[in-house]
C-alpha positions in Angstrom: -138.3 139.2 41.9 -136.6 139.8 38.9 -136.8 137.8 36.0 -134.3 135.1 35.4 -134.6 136.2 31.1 -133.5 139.5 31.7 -129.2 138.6 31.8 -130.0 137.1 28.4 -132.3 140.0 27.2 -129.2 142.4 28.5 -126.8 140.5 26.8 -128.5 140.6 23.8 -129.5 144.8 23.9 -125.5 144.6 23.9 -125.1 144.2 20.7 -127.7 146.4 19.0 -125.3 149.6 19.4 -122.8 148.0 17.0 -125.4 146.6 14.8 -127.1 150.3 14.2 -123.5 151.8 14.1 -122.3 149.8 11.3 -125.6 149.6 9.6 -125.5 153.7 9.2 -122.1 153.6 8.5 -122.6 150.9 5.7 -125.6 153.1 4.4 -123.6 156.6 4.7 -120.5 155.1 2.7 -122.6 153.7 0.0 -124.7 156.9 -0.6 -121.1 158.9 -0.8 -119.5 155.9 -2.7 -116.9 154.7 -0.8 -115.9 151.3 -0.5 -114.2 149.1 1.8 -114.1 147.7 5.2 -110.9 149.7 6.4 -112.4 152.8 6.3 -115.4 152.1 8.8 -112.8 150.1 11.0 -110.5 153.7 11.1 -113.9 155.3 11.9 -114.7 153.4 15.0 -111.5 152.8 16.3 -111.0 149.3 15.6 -107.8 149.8 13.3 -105.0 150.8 12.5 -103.1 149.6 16.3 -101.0 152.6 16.2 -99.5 153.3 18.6 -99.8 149.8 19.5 -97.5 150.1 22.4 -99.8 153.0 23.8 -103.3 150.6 23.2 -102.0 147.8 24.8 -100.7 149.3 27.6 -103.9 152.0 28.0 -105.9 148.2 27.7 -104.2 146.6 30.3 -104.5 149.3 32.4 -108.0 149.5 32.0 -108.4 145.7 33.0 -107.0 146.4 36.1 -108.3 149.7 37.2 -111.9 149.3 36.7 -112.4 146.5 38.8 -110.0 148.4 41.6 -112.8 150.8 41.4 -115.4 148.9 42.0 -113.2 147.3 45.2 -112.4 150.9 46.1 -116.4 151.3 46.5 -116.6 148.3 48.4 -113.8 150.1 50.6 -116.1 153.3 51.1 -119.0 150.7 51.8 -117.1 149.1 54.8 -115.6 152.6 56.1 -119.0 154.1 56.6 -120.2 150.7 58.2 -123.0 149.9 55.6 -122.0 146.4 55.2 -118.9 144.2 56.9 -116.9 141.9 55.0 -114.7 138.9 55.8 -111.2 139.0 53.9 -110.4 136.1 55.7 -113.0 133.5 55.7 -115.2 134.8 53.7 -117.8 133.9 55.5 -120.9 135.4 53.3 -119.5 133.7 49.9 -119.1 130.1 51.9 -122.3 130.3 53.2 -123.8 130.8 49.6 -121.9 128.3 48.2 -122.8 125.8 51.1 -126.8 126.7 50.2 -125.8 125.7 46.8 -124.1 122.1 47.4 -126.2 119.2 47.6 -126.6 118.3 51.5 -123.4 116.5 52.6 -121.0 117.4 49.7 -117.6 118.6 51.3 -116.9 122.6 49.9 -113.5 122.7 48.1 -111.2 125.2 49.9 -112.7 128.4 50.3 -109.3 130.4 49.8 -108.9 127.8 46.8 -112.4 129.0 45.4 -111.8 132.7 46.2 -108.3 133.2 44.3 -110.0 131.5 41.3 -112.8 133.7 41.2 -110.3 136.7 41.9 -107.9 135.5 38.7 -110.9 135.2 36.6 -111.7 138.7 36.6 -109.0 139.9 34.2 -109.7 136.7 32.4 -113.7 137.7 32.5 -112.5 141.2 31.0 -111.5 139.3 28.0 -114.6 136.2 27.7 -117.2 139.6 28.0 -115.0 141.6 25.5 -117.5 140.5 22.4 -120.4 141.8 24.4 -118.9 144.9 26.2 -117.5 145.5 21.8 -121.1 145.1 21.0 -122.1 148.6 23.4 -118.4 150.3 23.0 -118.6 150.2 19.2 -122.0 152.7 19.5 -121.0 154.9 22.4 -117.4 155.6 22.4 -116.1 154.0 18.8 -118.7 156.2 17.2 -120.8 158.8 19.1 -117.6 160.1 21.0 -115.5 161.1 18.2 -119.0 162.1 16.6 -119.5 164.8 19.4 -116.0 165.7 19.5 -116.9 169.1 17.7 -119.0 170.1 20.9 -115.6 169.8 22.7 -114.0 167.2 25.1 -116.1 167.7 28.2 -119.6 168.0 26.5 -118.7 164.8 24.0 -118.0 162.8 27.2 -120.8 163.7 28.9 -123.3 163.7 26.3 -122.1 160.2 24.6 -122.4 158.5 28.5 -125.9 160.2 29.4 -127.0 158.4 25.8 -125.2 155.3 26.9 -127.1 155.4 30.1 -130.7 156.4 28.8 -130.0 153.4 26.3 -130.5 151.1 29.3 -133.8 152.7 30.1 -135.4 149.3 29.5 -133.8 146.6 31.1 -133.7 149.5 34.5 -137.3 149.7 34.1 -137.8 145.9 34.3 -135.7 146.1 37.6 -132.2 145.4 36.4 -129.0 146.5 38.2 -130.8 148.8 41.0 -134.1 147.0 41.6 -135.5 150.8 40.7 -138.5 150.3 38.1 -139.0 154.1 37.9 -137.1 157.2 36.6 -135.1 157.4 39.7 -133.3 153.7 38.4 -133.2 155.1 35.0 -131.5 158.7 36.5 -129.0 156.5 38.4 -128.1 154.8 35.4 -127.5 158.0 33.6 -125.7 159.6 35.9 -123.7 155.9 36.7 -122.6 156.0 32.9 -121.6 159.4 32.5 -118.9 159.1 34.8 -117.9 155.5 34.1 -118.3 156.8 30.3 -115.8 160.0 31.2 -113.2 157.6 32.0 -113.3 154.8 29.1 -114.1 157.8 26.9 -110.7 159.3 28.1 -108.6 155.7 27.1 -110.4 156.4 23.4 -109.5 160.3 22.9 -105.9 159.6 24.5 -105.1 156.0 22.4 -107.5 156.6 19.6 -108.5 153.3 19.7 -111.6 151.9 20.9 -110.1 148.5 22.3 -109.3 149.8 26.0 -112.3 151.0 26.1 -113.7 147.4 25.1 -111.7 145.9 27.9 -112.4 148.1 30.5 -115.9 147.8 30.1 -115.7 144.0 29.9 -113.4 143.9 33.0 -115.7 146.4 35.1 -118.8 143.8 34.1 -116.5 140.7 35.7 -115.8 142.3 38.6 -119.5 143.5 39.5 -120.2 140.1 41.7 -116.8 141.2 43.9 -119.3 142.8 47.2 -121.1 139.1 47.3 -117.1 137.6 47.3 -116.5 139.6 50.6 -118.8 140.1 52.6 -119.4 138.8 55.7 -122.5 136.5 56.6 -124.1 138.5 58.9 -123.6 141.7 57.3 -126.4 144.0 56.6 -126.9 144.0 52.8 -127.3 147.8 51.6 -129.3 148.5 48.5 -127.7 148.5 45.0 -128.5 152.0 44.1 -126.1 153.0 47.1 -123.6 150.1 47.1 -124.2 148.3 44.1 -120.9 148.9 40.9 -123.0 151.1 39.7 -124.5 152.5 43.0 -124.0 156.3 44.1 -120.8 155.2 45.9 -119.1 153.8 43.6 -119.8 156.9 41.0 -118.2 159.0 43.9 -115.3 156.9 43.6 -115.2 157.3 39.9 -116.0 161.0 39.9 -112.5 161.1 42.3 -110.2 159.6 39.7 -111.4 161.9 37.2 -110.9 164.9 39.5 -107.5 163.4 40.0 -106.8 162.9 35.9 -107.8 166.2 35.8 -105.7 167.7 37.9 -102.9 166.0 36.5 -103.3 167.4 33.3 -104.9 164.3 31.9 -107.4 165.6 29.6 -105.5 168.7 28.2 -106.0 169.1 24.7 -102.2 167.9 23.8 -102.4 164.7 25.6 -106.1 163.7 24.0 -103.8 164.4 20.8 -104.7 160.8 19.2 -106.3 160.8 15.5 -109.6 160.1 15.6 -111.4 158.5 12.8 
C-alpha cells in the first residue's frame, strides 16, 4: 500500500527546484555584482509578458490541451479493450462515491457531480499553479534556456530526462506507477521527456515560463479523469500502461510532437522568442 504522506512529501519536493534555482542565481549575481530582482525574473521567464497576447494565449492553450491528452490516452485505453468506461452513468465513479457516503445518505446527481469535477480541471490548472511554478521554475525557466547551446532537440530532451530522474525518490517509494525499482524510475524518465518536449516547446516559442506553469498544473488536475469514467466492472489496467503518465499516454504525447514537427513547429524561426 502506499503511504498516505507521500502526496504531501511530493508536494513539497515541488518546490525544491525553484528554491535551488533562485538560490544559485542569487549567489551567481552577487559574485558578478549585479543587483536586482528583474534580472533573475528575465532569466527564468517570469517577466517581462511580452508578447503578452502570445503567453496568454500559448497558456490557455496549454490548460486545455494537456488534459485532452490525458483523455486521448484514456481513448487508446478503451480502443484496445484494456478497461471500459461509462460516459453515461458513470457507473465506476458512483460506485466509489456510494462506498464513500455514510450508509443511507442519498448521492447528489451523478451528472451534477461529474460536470463539476470536469469544470474544475481548468480551475485545478490554476489552484496547482504555485506547485507545478515550484518544478517549472528549475526545469524549463532555467535548465532549458541553460542547455539551449547544445541545440533545441538535445536541450529538450536532456532538461526532461533531469526532470524525470528528479522524481527518482518518491518512484522508488511507489508513487505514480506502483514500480519501486528502476523500471518506475525509467518510466518516469522517459514519461517526462516527452511531456517536457511539449511544455518546453510553449517556453522556446513564448519565452515565457507561465504556459509552461499552467500546463503542468492543468496535466496534474486532470490525472484522476480514468477513475471519472470508467465503468464499474471494468478491468483496471496497471498505471505504468494506462496511468497519465503510463506508456500510453507517452505514445499519445510522442504523436502531437511528431505532428508539431511536421508542421514546422519547432523550426528555428518560430522558437524565435528571447530567452533570458
Amino acid at each position: 500500500m502506499t503511504d498516505p504522506l507521500l502526496p504531501v512529501i511530493a508536494a513539497a519536493m515541488m518546490l525544491t527546484p525553484a528554491i535551488a534555482t533562485v538560490a544559485a542565481l542569487l549567489v551567481e549575481r552577487r559574485q558578478r555584482g549585479r543587483r536586482g530582482a528583474r534580472g533573475i525574473l528575465r532569466d527564468l521567464g517570469m517577466w517581462p509578458l511580452r508578447p503578452l497576447g502570445r503567453t496568454l494565449g500559448m497558456s490557455a492553450v496549454a490548460i486545455v490541451a494537456l488534459p485532452l491528452l490525458i483523455a486521448a490516452g484514456l481513448a487508446v485505453v478503451g480502443l484496445l479493450d484494456l478497461a471500459r468506461f461509462d460516459l453515461v452513468g458513470f457507473s465506476g465513479f458512483a460506485e466509489q462515491l456510494e462506498a464513500m457516503l455514510p450508509a443511507g445518505t442519498p448521492a447528489p446527481p451523478i451528472m451534477l457531480l461529474v460536470t463539476m469535477q470536469l469544470v474544475m480541471i481548468p480551475i485545478g490548472a490554476i489552484i496547482n499553479a504555485p506547485l507545478a511554478f515550484g518544478e517549472e521554475i528549475g526545469w524549463r525557466g532555467w535548465l532549458l534556456p541553460a542547455l539551449r547551446p547544445l541545440g533545441v532537440w538535445p536541450a529538450l530532451l536532456l532538461s526532461g530526462a533531469f526532470w524525470g530522474f528528479w522524481h527518482s525518490p518518491l518512484i522508488l517509494l511507489g508513487y505514480n506507477f506502483g514500480l519501486t525499482d528502476v523500471s518506475g524510475v525509467l518510466l518516469m524518465i522517459l514519461a517526462c521527456m516527452v511531456l517536457g518536449v511539449l511544455l518546453g516547446w510553449t517556453r522556446l516559442r513564448t519565452g515565457s515560463v507561465w504556459p509552461a506553469v499552467f500546463g503542468h498544473g492543468a496535466f496534474n488536475a486532470a490525472a484522476g479523469l480514468g477513475a471519472l469514467v470508467v465503468a464499474a466492472d471494468s478491468p483496471v489496467p496497471p498505471a505504468w500502461l494506462a496511468g497519465p503518465a503510463g506508456l500510453i499516454t507517452c505514445a499519445v504525447m510522442a504523436a502531437v510532437v511528431a505532428v508539431l514537427v511536421a508542421a514546422g513547429q519547432f523550426r528555428r524561426d518560430r522558437l524565435d522568442a528571447r530567452l533570458g
